[in-house]
N, C-alpha and C positions, 0 to 999 in steps of 0.2 A: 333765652338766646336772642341775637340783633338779626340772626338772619337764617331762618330753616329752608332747607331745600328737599322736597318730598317725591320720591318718584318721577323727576320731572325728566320730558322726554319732549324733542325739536327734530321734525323731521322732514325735509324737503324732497318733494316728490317722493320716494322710496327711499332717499336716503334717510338714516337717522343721524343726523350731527351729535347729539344729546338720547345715551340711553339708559335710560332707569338710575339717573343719579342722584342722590340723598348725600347730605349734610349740613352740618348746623355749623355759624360762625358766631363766638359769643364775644361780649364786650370784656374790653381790658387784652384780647388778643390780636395779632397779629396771623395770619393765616395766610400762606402760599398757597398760590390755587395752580398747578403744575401740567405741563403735560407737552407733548410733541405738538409740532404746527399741523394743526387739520385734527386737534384731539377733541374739541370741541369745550376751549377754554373762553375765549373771546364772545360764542353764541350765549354761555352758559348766565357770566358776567353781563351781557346786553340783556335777558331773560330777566334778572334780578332786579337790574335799573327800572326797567318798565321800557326799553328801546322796542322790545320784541315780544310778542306772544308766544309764551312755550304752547305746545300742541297734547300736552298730557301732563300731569302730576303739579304739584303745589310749591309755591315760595311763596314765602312771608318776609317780608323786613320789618321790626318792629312790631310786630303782632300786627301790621295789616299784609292782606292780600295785595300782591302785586298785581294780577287780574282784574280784582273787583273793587279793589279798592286803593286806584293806581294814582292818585293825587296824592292820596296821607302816606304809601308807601314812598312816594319819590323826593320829598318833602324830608324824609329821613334820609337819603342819600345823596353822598356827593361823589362825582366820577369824572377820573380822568382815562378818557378813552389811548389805545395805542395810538393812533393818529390821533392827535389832539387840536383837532378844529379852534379855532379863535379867527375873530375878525381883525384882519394884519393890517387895516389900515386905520383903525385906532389907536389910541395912546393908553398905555399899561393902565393907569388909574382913570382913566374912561372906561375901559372895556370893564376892570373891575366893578366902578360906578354902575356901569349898566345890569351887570350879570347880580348886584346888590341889589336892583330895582326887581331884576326878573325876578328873583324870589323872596321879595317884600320884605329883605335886612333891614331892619332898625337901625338908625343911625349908620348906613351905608358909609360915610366916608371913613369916619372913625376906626369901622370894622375894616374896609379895603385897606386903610395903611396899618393895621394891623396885621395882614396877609402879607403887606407886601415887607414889614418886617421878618416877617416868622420865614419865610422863603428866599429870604437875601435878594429882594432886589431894589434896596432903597436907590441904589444909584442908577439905576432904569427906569423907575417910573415914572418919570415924562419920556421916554422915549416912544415911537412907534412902536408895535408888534412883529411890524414888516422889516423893522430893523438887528431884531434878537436874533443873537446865535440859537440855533436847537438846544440846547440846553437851556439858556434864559424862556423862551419859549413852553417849556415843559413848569419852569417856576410859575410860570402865571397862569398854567393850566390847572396845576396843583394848589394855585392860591384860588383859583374859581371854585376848585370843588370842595375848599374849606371854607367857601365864603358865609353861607348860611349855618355854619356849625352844625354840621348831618351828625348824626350817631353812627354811620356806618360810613366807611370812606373803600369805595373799588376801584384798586389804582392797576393799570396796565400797562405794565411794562417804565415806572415811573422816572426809573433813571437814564433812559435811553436818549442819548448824546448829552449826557450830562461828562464833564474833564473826570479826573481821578477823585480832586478835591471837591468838586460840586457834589460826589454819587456819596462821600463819605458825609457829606453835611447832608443831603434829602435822607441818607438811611438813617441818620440821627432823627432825625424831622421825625422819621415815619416809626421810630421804634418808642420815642416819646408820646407820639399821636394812639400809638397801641396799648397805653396807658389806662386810656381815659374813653379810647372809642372801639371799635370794632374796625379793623383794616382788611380788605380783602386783597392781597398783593401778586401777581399774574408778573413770572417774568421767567425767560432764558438764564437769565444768570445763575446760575443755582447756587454760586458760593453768595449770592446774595441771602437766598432762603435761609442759608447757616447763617447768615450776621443779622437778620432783622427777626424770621419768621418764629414765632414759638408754634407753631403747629400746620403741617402741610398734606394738603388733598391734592393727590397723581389722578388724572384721567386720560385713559389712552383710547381711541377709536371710540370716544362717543363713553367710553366708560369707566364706572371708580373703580382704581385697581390698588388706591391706598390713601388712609386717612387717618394718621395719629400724629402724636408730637416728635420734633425733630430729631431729637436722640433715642424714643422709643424707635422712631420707623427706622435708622441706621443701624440699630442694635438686631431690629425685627428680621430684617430683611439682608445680613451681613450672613448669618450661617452659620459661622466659623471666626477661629481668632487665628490671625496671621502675627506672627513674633518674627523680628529678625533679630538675628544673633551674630555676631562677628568676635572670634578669639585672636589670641596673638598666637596661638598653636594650632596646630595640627589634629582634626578631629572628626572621625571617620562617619557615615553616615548611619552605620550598624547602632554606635552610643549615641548617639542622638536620639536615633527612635528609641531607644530602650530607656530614654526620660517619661514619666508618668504623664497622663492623658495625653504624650504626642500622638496625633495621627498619620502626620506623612512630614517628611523629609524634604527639602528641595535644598539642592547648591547654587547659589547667585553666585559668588566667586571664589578664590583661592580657599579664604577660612571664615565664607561667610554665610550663612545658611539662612532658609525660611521655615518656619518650625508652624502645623497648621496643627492645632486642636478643634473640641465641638466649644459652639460660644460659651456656653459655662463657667469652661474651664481654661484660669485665665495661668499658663503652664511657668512664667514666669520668675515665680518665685522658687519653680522647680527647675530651671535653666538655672537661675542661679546656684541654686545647692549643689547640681550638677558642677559646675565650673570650682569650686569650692572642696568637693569632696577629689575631686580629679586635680588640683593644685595649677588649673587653667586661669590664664587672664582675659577678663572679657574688656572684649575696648566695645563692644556697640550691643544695646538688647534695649528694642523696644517694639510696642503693637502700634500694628498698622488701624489706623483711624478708615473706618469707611466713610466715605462723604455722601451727601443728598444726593449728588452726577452720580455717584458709580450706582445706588439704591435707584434713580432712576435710569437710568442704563438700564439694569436691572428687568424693571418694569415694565419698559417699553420700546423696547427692543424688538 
């Protein structure tokens, strides 16, 4: 794995930001790292960088220690922080140039217009920094932490003020980059999670409260199958429940019901038979999709 996390624990005066959290991020994944504001996502992510000392338990990136061995760990990491710092009275491919120097790119320029392909901002780079919308802004923070080619890329919050069509080209960027590297991705958006993430870690109050892949933990954590059914007739709520593995009944409107089984059992194909054996027309029957928001709703609530 690119990046293990072992019991690590951060805790300011009495508080504990960070408690007793473990997991691993491997390469070729993409990984959400999730949770309410004040869950202790952002400490967790600086911890990993080498920004902060955790106060107990172990991270590694790339089989070295973040602690003890905080040059070869950082060295494998590139990040772009939620407020993403740049010096705004430089020019795009300066700043790049410089950030190539800071960590002894070969062939720096080659590689900066390389970045500043893969990020869409060939028609900005002689511009200032202090001239970028937020969103362009974000491009050349995401082209810094791709600039040394890290194996592990911790990106937070990465499409934030990005237009509709920028978020849809950086989640391309970052589902590609998932590929080939190990992505740690930190964001609010949760239907982002469902478009880029293949596997997501929830921390709530300092703690893991969930950590598998995204259709395991929706499946994990849903309970139940919700079916909705809509007839062109009239159909009482007595037949309904008397269809195999229904568990409860609900009426949404006139002839159209919510039919809830145990996850299992997907009752479906027995609604149908139902309508069939009964000479009923169905105009609507489908299951309700749980999403990452309602799983974490769920969670951390």
């Amino acid at each position: 794995m690119s990046v293990k996390v072992q019991h690590l624990v951060k805790t300011y005066d009495t508080q504990r930001a960070v408690d007793d959290v473990s997991f691993e991020a491997h390469a070729g994944e993409v990984l959400g790292f999730l949770g309410p504001n004040g869950a202790g996502k952002t400490t967790t992510m600086k911890i990993i960088t080498g920004y902060l000392p955790q106060s107990a338990g172990t991270v590694q990136v790339c089989g070295y220690d973040v602690a003890s061995q905080s040059i070869e760990s950082r060295a494998c990491v590139g990040y772009l922080p939620e407020h993403n710092p740049l010096y705004r009275d430089m020019y795009v491919l300066e700043y790049l140039h410089f950030a190539a120097g800071l960590h002894g790119v070969k062939n720096a320029v080659k590689r900066a217009d390389e970045m500043v392909e893969r990020t869409g901002l060939q028609s900005h780079r002689h511009k200032q920094i202090s001239e970028l919308s937020k969103g362009y802004r974000q491009r050349v923070g995401l082209a810094q932490a791709m600039l040394h080619d890290p194996q592990v890329l911790i990106l937070d919050e990465p499409t934030s003020g990005l237009d509709p069509n920028q978020i849809v080209e950086i989640r391309q960027l970052i589902r590609d980059l998932g590929k080939e590297k190990t992505v740690i991705l930190s964001t609010h958006i949760l239907g982002e999670v469902e478009a880029v993430c293949d596997r997501a870690v929830i921390i709530n109050k300092g703690k893991l409260v969930a950590d598998s892949p995204i259709e395991a933990l929706k499946q994990q954590f849903s309970g139940q199958n919700l079916i909705t059914v809509e007839f062109a007739q009239d159909v009482s709520e007595k037949q309904l429940a008397g269809i195999r593995h229904v568990q409860s009944v609900k009426k949404l409107a006139n002839r159209r019901w919510q039919l809830v089984s145990a996850v299992q059992n997907d009752v479906r194909s027995d609604v149908f038979a139902f309508a069939v054996a009964n000479q009923l027309t169905l105009l609507e029957l489908h299951k309700e999709v749980f999403s990452v928001e309602d799983v974490f709703q769920q969670l951390t609530r």
